[in-house]
N, C-alpha and C positions, 0 to 999 in steps of 0.2 A: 504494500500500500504506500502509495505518495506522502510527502509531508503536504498537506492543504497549504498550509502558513505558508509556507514556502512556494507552492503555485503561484496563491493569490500574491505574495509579494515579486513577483517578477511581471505578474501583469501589470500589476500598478506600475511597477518600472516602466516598461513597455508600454504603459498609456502616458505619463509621464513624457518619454522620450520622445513618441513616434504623434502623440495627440489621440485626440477622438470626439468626438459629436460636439463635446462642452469646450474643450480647449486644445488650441494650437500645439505641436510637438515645441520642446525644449530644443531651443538654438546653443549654436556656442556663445553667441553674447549672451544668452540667459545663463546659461553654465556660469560663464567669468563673472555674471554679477552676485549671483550665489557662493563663490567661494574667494571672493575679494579680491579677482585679479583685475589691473598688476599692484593693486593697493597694496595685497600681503607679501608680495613678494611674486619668483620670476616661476614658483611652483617644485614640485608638483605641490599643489593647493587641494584639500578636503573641504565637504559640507557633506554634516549631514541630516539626512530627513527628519521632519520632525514628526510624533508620532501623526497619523491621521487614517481614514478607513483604507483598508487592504494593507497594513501593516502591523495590524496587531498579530500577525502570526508567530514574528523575528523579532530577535533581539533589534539590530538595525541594518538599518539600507545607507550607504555613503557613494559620494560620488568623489573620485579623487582624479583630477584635471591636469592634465602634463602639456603645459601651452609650447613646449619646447623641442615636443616629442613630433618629429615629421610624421611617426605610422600612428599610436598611439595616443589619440585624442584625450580618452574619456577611459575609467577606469570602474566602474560597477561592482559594490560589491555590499551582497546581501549576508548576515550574519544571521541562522536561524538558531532556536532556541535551545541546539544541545551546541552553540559556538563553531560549528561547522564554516568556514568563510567561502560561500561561490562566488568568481570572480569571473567580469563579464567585458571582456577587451572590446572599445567600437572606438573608430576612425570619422571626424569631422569630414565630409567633402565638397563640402561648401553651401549644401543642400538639406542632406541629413546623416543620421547616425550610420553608417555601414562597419562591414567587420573588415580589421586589418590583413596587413600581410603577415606572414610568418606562421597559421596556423591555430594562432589565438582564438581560446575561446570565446565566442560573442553572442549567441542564440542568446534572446533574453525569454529561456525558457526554464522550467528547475526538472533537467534532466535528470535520470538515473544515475549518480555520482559512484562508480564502486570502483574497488583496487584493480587495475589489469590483473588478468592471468598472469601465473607467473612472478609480481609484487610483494612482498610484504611488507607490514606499517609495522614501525617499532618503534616506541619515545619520538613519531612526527617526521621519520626517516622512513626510506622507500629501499628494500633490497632483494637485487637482479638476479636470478640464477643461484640463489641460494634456498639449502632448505632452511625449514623451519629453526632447527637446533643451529644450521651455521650462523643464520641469520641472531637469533638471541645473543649466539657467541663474541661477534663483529658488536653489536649491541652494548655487550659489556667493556668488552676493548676501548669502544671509545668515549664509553662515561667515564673508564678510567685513564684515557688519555693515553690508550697505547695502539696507537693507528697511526703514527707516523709515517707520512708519505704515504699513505695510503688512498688510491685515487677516489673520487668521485664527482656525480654530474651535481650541479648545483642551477636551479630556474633562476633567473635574472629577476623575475616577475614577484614570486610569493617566495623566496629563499627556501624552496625544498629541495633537498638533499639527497642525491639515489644516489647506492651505491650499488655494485655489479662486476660479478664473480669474473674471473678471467674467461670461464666460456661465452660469455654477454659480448658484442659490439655494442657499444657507448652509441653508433650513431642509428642504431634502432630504438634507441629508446627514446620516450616523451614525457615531459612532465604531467604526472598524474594526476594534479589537481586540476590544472590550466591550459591544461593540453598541447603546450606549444613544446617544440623540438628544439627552438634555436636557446640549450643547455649549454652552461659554461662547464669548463675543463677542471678541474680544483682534486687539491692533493692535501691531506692533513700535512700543518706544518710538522716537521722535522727537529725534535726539541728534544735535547741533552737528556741520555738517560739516567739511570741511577749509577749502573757500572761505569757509563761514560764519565761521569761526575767522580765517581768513587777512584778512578785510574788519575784523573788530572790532578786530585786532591793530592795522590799516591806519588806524583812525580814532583807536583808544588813541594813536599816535604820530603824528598832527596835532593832534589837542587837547593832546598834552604840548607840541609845540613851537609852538601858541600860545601859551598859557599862558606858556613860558619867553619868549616875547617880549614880553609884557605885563610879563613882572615885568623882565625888562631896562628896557623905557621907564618902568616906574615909578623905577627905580633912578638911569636917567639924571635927569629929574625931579626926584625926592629930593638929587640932589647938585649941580643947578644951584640948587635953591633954598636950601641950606643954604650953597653958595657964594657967594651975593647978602653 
């Protein structure tokens, strides 16, 4: 079964945007006068709805406006009441709302949201090619920070993070929430381990106690010669 809420607030979007019988679709100068641009600055810029009939189903409805973005007009996105965020890419064309390039999601419909085949969700992370047990495993590695250089695909968009087992190509995959493909490249940073830490510490304190024996024999030295 459907979330209703959730319908009913993408149609209001979608009357909202596009118009209907009572009133005119949402232009981009109606956009800009809604989220204070260039008052508040050059963007991206937020508003959001305020409560009114066909939103009582969601937490909230936001529209966040990128005046700077060539493809990426308009940014939609509906919060419904278990915090789920669907997000709804549309492109200004001088006329009306249409959807951009690159794949982005835009239908301002509340499709069926589920994990691809093959996905699993874990702590808000998405992982490729793995089973269930590797996938918790990777999970734990990197609440504890040990996934060093360990690659994964990262959305530009909603900052979701897939990772994906060495049998996965990287360029099949899509981000799962947002549907768009164009995923950046990204690798956990590369940070000193504990042996790596424990060996430098090990080295720092034989070159100091060189060191202190060189200046001992200098000293001894120094004081046979000044005692001549």
């Amino acid at each position: 079964m459907g979330d209703t809420g959730l319908e009913r607030a993408f149609e209001k979007v979608r009357a909202i945007l596009e118009g209907d019988v009572e009133h005119p679709g949402l232009t981009r100068q109606d956009l800009e006068r809604l989220v204070g641009y260039p008052e508040r600055g050059e963007g991206p810029l937020a508003y959001t709805l305020p409560p009114q009939p066909g939103l009582e189903g969601v937490r909230a409805v936001r529209f966040f406006y990128y005046p700077r973005d060539p493809e990426v007009t308009l940014i939609v996105e509906i919060e419904d009441k278990n915090g789920k965020r669907h997000l709804r890419h549309l492109k200004w064309n001088g006329l009306a709302w249409v959807p951009p390039r690159g794949g982005l999601k835009s239908d301002l419909t509340a499709t069926r949201e589920t994990v691809p085949v093959g996905l699993k969700e874990i702590r808000g992370d998405f992982y490729a090619g793995f089973t269930l047990e590797e996938a918790q495993a990777l999970a734990e590695r990197i609440r504890k920070g040990e996934t060093a250089g360990e690659k994964y695909l990262l959305c530009p968009t909603d900052r979701t993070r897939i990772l994906y087992s060495p049998s996965i190509s990287p360029a099949t995959l899509s981000c799962p929430r947002c549907g768009t493909t164009a995923l950046l490249h990204k690798a956990f940073p590369i940070a000193p381990t504990t042996n790596y830490l424990e060996a430098k510490l090990e080295a720092l304190l034989e070159e100091q106690t060189r060191l202190r024996q060189q200046l001992e024999g200098l000293e001894r030295y120094l004081k046979r010669k000044l005692g001549e």
